[in-house]
VMD Tcl script that builds the backbone (N, CA, C; Angstrom):
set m [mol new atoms 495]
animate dup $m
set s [atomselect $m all]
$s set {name element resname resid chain x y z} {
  {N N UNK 1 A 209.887 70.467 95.299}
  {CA C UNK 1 A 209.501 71.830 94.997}
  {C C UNK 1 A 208.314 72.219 95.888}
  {N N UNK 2 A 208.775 73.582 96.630}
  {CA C UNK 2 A 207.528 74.334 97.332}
  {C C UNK 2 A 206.089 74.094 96.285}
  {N N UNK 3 A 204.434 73.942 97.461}
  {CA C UNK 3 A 203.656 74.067 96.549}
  {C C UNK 3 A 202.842 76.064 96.491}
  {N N UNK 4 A 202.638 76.355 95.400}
  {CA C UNK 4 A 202.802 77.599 94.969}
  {C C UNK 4 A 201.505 78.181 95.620}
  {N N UNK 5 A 201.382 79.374 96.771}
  {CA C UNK 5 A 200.481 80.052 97.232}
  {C C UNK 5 A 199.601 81.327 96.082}
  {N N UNK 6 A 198.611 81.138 96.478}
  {CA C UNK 6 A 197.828 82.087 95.491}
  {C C UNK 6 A 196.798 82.543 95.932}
  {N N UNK 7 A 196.277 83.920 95.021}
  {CA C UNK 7 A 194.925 84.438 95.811}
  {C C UNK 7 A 194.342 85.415 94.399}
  {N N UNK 8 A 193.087 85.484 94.477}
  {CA C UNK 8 A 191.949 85.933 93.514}
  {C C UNK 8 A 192.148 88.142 93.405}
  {N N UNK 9 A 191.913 88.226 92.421}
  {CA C UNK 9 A 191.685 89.782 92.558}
  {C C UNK 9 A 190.559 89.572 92.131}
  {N N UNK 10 A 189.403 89.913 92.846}
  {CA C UNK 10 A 188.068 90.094 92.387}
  {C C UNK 10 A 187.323 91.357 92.610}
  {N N UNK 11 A 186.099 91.791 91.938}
  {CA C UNK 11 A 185.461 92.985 91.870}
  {C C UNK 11 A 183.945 92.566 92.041}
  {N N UNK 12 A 183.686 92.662 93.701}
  {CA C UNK 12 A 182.006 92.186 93.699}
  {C C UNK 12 A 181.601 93.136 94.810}
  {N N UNK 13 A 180.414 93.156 94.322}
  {CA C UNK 13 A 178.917 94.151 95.253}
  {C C UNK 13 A 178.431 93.041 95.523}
  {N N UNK 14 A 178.090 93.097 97.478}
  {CA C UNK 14 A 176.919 92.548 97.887}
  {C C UNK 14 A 176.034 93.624 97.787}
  {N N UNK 15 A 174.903 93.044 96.863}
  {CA C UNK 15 A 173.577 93.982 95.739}
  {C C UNK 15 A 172.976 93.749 97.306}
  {N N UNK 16 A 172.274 92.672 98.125}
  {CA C UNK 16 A 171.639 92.695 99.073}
  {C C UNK 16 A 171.932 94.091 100.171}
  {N N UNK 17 A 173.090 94.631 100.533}
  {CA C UNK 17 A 173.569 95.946 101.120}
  {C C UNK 17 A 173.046 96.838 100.132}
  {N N UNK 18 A 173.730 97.290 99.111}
  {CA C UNK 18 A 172.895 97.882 97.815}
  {C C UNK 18 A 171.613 98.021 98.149}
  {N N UNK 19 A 170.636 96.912 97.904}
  {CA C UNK 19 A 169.335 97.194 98.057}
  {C C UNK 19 A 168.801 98.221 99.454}
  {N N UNK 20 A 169.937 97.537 100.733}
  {CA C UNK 20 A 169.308 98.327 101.380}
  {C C UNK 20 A 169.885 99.817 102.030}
  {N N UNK 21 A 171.059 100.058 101.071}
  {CA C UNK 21 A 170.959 101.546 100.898}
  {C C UNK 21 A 170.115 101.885 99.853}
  {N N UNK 22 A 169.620 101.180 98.961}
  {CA C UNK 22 A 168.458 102.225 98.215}
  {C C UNK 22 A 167.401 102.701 98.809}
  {N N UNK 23 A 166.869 101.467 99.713}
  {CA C UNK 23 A 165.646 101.434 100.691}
  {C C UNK 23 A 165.405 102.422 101.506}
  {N N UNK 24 A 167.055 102.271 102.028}
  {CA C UNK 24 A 167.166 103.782 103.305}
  {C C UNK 24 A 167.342 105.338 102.264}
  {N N UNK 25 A 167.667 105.141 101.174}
  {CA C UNK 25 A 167.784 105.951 100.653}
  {C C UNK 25 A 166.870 106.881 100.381}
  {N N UNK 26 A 165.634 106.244 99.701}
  {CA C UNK 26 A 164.044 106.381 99.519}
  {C C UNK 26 A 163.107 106.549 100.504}
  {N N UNK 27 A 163.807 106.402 101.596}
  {CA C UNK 27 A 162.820 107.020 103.299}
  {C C UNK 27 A 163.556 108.287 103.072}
  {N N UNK 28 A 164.904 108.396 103.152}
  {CA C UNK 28 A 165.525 110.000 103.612}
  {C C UNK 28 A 164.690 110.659 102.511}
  {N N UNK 29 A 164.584 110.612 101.155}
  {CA C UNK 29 A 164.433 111.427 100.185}
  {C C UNK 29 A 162.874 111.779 100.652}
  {N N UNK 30 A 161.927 110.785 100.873}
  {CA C UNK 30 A 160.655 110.905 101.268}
  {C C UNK 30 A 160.432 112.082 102.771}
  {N N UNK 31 A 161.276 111.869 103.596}
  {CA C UNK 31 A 161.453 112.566 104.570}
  {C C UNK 31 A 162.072 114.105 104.744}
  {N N UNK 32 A 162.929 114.223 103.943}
  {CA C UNK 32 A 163.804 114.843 104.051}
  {C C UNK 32 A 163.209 116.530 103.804}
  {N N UNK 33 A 163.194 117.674 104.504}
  {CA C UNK 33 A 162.532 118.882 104.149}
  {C C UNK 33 A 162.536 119.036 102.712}
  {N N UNK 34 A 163.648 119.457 102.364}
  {CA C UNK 34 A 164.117 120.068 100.614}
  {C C UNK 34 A 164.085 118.941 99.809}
  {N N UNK 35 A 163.981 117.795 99.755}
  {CA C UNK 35 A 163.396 116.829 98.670}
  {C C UNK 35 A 162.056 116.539 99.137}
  {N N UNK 36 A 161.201 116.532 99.779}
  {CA C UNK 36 A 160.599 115.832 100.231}
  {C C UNK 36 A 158.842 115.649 98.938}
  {N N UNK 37 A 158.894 117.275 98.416}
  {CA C UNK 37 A 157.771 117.698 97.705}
  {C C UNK 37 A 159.026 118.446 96.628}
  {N N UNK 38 A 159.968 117.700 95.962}
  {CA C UNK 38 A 160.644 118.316 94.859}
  {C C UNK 38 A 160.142 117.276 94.098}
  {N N UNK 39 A 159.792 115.982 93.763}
  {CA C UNK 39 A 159.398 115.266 92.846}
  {C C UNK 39 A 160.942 114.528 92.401}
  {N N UNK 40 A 162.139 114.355 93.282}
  {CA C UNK 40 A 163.113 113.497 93.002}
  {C C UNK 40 A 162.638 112.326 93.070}
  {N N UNK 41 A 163.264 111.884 92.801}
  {CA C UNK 41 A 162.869 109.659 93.204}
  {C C UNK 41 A 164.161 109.346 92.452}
  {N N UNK 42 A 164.586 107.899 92.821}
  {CA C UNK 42 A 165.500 106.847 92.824}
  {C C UNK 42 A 165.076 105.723 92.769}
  {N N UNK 43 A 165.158 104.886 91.543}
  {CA C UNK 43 A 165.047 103.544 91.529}
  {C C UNK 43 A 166.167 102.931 91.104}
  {N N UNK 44 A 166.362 101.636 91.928}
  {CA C UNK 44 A 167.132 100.467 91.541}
  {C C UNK 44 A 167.040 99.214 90.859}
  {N N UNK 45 A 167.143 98.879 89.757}
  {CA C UNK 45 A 166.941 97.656 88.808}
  {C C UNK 45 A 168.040 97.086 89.212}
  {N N UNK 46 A 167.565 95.832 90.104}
  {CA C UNK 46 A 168.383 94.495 90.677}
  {C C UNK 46 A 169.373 93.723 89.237}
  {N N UNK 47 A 168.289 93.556 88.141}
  {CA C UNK 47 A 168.525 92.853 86.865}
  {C C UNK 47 A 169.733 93.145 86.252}
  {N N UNK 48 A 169.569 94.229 86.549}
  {CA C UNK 48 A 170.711 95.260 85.322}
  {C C UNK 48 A 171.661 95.471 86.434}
  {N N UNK 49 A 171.750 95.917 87.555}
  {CA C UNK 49 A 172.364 96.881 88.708}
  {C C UNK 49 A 172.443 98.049 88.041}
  {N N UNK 50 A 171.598 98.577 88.234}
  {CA C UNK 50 A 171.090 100.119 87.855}
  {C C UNK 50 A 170.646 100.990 88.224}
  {N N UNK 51 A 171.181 101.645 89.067}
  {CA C UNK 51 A 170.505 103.346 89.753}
  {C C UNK 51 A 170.033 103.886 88.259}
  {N N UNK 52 A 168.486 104.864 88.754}
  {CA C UNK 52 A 168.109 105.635 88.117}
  {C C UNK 52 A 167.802 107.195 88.822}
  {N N UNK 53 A 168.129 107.560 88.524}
  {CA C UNK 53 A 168.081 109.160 89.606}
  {C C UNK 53 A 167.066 110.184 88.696}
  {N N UNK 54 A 165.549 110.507 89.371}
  {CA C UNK 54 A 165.037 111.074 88.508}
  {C C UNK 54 A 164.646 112.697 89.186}
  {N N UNK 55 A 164.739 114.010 88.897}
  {CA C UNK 55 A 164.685 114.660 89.697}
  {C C UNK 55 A 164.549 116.098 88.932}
  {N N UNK 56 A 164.066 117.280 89.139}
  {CA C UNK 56 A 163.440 118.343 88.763}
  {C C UNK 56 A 164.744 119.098 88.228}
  {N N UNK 57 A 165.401 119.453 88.795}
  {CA C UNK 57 A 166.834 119.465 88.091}
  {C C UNK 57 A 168.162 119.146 88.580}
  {N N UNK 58 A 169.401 119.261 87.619}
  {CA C UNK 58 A 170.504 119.009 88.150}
  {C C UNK 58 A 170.987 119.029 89.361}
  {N N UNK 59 A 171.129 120.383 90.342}
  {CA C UNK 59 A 171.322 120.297 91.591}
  {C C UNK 59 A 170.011 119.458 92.483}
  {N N UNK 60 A 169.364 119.055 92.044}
  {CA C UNK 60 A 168.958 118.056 92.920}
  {C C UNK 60 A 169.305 116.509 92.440}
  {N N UNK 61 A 169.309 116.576 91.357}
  {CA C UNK 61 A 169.539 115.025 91.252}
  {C C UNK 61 A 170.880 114.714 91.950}
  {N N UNK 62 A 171.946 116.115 91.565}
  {CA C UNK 62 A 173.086 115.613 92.614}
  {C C UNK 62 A 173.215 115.559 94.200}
  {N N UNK 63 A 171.850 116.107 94.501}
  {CA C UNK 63 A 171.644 116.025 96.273}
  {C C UNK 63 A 171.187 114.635 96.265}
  {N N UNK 64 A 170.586 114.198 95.406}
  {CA C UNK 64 A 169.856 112.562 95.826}
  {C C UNK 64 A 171.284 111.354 95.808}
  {N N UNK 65 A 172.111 112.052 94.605}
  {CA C UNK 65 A 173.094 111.092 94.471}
  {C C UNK 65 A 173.761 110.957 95.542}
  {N N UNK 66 A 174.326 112.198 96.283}
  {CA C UNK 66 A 174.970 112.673 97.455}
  {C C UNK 66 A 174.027 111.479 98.645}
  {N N UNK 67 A 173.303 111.964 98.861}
  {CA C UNK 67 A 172.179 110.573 99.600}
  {C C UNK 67 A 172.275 109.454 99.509}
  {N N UNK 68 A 172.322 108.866 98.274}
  {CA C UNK 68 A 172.341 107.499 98.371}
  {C C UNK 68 A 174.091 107.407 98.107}
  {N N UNK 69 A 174.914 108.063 97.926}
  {CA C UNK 69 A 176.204 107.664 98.280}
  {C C UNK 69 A 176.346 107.576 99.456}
  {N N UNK 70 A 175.998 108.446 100.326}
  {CA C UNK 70 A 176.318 108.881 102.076}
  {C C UNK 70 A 175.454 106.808 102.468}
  {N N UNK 71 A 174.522 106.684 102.012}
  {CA C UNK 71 A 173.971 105.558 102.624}
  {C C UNK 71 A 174.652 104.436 101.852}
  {N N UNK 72 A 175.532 104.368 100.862}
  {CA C UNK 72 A 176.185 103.205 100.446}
  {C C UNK 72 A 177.647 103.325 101.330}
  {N N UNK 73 A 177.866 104.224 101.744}
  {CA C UNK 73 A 178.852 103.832 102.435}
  {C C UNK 73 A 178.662 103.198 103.228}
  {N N UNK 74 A 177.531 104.084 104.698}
  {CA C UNK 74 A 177.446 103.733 105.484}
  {C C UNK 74 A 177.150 102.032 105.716}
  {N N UNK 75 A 176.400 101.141 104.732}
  {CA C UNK 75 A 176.038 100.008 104.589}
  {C C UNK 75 A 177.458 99.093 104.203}
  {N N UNK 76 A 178.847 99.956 103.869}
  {CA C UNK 76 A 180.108 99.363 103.274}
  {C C UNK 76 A 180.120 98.670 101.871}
  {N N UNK 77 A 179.565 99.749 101.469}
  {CA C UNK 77 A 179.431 99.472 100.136}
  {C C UNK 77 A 180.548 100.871 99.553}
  {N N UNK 78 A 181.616 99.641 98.576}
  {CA C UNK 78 A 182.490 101.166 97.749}
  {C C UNK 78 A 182.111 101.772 97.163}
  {N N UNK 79 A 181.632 103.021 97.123}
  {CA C UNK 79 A 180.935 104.021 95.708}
  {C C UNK 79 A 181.724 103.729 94.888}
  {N N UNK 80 A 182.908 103.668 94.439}
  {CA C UNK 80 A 184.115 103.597 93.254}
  {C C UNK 80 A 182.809 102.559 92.258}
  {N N UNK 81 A 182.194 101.399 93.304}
  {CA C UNK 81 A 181.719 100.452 92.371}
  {C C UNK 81 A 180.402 101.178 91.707}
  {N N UNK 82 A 180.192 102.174 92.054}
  {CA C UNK 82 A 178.905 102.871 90.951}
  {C C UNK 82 A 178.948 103.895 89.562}
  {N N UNK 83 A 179.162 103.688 88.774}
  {CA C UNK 83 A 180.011 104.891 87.698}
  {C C UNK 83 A 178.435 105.338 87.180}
  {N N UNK 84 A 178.365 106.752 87.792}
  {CA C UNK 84 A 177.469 107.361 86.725}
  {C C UNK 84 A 177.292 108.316 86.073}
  {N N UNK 85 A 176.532 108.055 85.069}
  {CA C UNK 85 A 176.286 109.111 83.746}
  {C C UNK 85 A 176.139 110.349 83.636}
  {N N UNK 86 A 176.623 111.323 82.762}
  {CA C UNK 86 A 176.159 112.328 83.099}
  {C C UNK 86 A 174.933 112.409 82.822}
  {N N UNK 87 A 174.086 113.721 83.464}
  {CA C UNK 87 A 172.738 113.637 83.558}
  {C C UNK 87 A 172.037 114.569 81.983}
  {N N UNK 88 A 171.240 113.987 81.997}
  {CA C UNK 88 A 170.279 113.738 80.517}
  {C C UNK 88 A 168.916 114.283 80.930}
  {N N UNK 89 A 168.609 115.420 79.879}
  {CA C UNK 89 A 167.285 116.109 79.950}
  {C C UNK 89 A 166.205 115.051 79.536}
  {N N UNK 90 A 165.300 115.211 80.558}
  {CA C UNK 90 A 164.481 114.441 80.166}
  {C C UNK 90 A 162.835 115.128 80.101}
  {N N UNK 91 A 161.341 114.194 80.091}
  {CA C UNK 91 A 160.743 115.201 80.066}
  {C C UNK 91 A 160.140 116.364 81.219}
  {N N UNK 92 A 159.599 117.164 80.757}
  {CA C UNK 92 A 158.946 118.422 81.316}
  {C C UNK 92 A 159.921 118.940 82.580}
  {N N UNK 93 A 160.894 119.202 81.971}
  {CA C UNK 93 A 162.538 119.911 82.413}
  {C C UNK 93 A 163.222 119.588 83.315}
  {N N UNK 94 A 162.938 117.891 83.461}
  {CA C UNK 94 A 163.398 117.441 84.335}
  {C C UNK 94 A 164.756 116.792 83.929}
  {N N UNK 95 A 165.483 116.065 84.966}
  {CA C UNK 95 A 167.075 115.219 84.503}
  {C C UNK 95 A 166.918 113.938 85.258}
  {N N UNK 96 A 167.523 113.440 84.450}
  {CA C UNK 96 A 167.898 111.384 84.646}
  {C C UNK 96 A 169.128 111.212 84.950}
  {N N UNK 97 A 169.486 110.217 85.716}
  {CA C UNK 97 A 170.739 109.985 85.800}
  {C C UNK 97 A 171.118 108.523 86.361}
  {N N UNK 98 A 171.367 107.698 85.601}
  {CA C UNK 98 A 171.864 106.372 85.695}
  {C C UNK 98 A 172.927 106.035 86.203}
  {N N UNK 99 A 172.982 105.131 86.691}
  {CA C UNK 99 A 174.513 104.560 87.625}
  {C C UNK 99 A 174.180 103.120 87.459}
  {N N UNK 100 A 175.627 102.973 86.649}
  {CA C UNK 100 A 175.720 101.151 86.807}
  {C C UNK 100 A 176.666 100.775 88.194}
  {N N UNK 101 A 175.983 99.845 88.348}
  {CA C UNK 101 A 176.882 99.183 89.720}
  {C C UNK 101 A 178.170 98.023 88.993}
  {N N UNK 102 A 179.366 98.306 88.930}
  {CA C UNK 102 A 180.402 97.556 88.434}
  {C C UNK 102 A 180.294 96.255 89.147}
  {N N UNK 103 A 180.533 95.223 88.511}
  {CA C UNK 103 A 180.737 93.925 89.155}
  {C C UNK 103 A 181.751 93.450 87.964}
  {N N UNK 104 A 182.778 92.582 88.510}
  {CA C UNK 104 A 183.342 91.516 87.780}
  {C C UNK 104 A 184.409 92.259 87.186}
  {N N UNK 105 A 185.439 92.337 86.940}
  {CA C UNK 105 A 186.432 93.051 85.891}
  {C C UNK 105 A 186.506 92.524 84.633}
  {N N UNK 106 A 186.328 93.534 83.769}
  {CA C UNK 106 A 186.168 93.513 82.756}
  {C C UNK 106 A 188.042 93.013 82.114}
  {N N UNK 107 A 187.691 93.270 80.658}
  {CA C UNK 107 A 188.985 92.618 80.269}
  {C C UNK 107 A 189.951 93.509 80.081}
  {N N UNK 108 A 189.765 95.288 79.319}
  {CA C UNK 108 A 190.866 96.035 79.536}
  {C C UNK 108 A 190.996 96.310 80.757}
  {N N UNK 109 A 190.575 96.427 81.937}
  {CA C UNK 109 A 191.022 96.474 83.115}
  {C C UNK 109 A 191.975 95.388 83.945}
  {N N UNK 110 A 191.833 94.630 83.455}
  {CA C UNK 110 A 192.039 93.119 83.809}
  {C C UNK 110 A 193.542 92.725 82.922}
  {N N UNK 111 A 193.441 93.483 81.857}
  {CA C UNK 111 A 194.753 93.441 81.309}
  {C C UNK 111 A 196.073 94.682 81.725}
  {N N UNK 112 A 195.245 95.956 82.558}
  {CA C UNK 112 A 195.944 96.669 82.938}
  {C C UNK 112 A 196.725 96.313 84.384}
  {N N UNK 113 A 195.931 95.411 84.630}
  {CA C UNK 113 A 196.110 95.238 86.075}
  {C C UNK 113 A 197.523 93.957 85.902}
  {N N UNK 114 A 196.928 93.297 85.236}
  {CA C UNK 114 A 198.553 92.308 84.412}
  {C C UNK 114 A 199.403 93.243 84.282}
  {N N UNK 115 A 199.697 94.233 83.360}
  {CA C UNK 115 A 200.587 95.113 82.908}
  {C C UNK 115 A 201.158 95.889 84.513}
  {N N UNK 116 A 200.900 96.161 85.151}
  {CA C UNK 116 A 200.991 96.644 86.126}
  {C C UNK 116 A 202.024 95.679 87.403}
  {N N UNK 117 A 201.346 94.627 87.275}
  {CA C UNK 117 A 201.932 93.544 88.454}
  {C C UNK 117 A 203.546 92.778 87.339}
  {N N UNK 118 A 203.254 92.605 86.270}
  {CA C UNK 118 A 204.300 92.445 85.739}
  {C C UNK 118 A 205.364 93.550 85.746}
  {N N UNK 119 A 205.248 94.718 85.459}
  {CA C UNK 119 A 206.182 96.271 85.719}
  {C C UNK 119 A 206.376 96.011 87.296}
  {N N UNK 120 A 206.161 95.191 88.017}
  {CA C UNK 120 A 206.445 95.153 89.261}
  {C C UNK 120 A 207.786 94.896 90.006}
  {N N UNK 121 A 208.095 93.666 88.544}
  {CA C UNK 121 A 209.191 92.681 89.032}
  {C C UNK 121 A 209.257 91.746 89.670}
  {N N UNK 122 A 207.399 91.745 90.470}
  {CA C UNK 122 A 207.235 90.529 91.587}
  {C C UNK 122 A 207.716 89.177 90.748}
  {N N UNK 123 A 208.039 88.101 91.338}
  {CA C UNK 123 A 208.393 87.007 90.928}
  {C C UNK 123 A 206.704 86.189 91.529}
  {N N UNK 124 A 205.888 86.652 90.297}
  {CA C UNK 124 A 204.202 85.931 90.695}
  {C C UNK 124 A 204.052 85.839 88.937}
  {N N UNK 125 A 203.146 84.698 88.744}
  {CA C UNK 125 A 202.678 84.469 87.557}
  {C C UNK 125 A 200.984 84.718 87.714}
  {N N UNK 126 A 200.315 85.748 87.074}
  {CA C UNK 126 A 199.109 86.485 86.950}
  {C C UNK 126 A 198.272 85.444 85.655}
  {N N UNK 127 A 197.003 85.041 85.753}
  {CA C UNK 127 A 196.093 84.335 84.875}
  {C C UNK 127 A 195.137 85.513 84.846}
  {N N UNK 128 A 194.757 85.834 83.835}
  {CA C UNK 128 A 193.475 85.728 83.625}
  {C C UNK 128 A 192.250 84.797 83.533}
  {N N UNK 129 A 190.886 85.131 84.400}
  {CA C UNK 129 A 190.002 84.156 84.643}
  {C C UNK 129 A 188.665 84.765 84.215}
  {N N UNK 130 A 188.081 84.641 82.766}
  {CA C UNK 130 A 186.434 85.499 83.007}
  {C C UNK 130 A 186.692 86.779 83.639}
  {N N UNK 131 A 186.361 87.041 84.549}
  {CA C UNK 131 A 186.003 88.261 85.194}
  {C C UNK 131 A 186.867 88.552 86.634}
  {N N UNK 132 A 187.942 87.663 87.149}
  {CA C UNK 132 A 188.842 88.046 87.850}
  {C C UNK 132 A 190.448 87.505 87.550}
  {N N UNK 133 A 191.298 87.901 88.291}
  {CA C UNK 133 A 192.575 87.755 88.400}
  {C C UNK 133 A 193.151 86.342 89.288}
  {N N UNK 134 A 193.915 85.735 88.793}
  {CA C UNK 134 A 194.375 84.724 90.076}
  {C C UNK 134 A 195.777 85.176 89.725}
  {N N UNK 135 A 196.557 85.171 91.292}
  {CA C UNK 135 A 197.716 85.407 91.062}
  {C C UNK 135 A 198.692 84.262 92.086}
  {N N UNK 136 A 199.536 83.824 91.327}
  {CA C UNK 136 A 200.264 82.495 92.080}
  {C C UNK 136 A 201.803 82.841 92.018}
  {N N UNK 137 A 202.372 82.231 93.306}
  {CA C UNK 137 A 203.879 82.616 93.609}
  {C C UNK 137 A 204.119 81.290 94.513}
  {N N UNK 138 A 205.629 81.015 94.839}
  {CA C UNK 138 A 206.253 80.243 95.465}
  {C C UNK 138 A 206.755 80.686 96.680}
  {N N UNK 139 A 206.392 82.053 96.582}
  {CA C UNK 139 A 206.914 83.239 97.620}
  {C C UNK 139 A 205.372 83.643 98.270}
  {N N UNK 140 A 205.001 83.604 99.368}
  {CA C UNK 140 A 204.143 84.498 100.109}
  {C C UNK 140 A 204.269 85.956 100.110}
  {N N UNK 141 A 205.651 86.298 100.352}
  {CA C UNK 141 A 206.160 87.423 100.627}
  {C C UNK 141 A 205.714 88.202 99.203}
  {N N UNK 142 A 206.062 87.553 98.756}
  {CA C UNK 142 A 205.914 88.074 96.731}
  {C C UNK 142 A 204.134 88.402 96.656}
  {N N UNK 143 A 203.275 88.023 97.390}
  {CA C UNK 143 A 201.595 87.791 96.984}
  {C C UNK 143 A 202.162 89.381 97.725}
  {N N UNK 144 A 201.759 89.132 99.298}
  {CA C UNK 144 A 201.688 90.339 99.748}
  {C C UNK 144 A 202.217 91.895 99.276}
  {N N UNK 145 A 203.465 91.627 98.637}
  {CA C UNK 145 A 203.943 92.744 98.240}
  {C C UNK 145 A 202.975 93.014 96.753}
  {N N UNK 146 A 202.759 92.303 95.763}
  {CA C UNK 146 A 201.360 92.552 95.076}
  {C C UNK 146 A 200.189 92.957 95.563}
  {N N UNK 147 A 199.804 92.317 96.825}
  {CA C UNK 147 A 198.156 92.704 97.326}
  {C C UNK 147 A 198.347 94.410 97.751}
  {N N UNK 148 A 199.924 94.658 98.848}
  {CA C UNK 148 A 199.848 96.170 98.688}
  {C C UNK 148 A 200.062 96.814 97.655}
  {N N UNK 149 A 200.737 96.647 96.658}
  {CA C UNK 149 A 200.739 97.663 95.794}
  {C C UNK 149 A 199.212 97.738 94.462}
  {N N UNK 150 A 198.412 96.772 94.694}
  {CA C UNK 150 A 197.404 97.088 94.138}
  {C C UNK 150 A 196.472 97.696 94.803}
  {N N UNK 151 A 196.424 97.526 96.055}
  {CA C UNK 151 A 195.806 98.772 97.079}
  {C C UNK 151 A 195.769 99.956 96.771}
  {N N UNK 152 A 197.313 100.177 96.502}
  {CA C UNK 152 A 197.568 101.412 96.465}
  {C C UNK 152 A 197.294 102.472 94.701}
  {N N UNK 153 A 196.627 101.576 93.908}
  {CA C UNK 153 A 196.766 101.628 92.608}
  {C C UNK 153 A 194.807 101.891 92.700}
  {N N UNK 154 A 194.191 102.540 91.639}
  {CA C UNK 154 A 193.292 103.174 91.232}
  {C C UNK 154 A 193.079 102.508 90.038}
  {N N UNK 155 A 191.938 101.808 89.837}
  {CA C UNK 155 A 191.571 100.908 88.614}
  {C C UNK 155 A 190.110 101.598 88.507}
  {N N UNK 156 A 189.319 102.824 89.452}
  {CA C UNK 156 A 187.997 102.708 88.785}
  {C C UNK 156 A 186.809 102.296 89.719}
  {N N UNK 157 A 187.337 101.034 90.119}
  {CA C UNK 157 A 186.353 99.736 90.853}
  {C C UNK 157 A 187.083 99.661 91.951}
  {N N UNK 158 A 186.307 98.914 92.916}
  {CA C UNK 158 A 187.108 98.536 94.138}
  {C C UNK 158 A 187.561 96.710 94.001}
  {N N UNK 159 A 188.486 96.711 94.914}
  {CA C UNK 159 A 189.026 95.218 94.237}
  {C C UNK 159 A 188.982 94.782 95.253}
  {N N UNK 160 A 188.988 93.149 95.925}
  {CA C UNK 160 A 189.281 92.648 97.274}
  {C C UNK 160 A 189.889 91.350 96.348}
  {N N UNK 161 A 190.498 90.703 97.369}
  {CA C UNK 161 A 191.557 89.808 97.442}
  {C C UNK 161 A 190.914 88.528 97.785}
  {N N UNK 162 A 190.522 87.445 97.872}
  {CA C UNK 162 A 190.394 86.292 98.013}
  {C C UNK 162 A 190.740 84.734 97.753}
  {N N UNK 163 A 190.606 83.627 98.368}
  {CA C UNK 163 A 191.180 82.799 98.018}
  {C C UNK 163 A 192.373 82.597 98.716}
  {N N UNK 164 A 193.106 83.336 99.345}
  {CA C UNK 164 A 194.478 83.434 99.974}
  {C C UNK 164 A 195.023 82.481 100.363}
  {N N UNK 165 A 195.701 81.835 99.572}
  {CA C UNK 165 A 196.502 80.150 100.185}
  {C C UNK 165 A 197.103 79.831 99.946}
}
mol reanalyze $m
mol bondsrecalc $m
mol representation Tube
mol addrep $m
């Protein structure tokens, strides 16, 4: 019997890129004409992975967000992996706005993503692992045709593939 090829669905942020789109983030905002003396700011809690977006009001907190998205790309970082809150009055009429940085797949996601590769028909047997996917076949052909069609599928988070063997 063939021995059975397999590969990981995982959901990870390098936080080190992260950090340094926050970094670059916090020069533009400092620099920048129209934020520069609005009293926005952005902090990042490493601990938690936690954007905090603090800013005089709504349309600006969404110009800062706009900012530090434009600089998480550029660093190749997926925004998909940041989900944030709507924004919350806070004091002396200002707004907050939090963003968790997703890591790891959670378990209803993780079970949708089963449900999904099984409706497939692929001939692959899917584990659940903690916080990612392993998926194993006797077929190569069978992984690949899974790795594209989860490409092509919208979970939320961004996913990469690893392990491939």
């Amino acid at each position: 019997m063939a021995k059975d090829s397999s590969f990981d669905v995982v959901s990870q942020v390098d936080m080190q890129e992260v950090d340094n789109a926050y970094q670059q983030c916090v020069r533009e905002i400092a620099q920048r004409y129209d934020l520069k003396d609005s009293g926005a700011s952005v902090e990042l809690s490493k601990a938690d992975a936690l954007f905090t977006v603090s800013a005089p009001a709504d349309f600006v907190a969404r110009q800062v967000i706009d900012v530090l998205n434009s600089k998480l790309i550029k660093r190749g970082v997926d925004i998909s992996a940041v989900n944030w809150d709507a924004p919350q009055a806070a004091s002396g009429g200002s707004v907050r706005v939090a963003g968790r940085i997703v890591e790891g797949i959670d378990q209803p996601t993780a079970k949708k993503i089963n449900r999904d590769i099984k409706d497939l028909k692929a001939k692959v047997k899917v584990t659940i692992e903690s916080d990612k996917l392993r998926v194993s076949s006797a077929s190569k052909d069978a992984l690949q045709q899974v790795i594209q069609f989860l490409r092509e599928q919208d979970y939320g988070q961004p996913l990469q593939f690893t392990n491939y063997r």
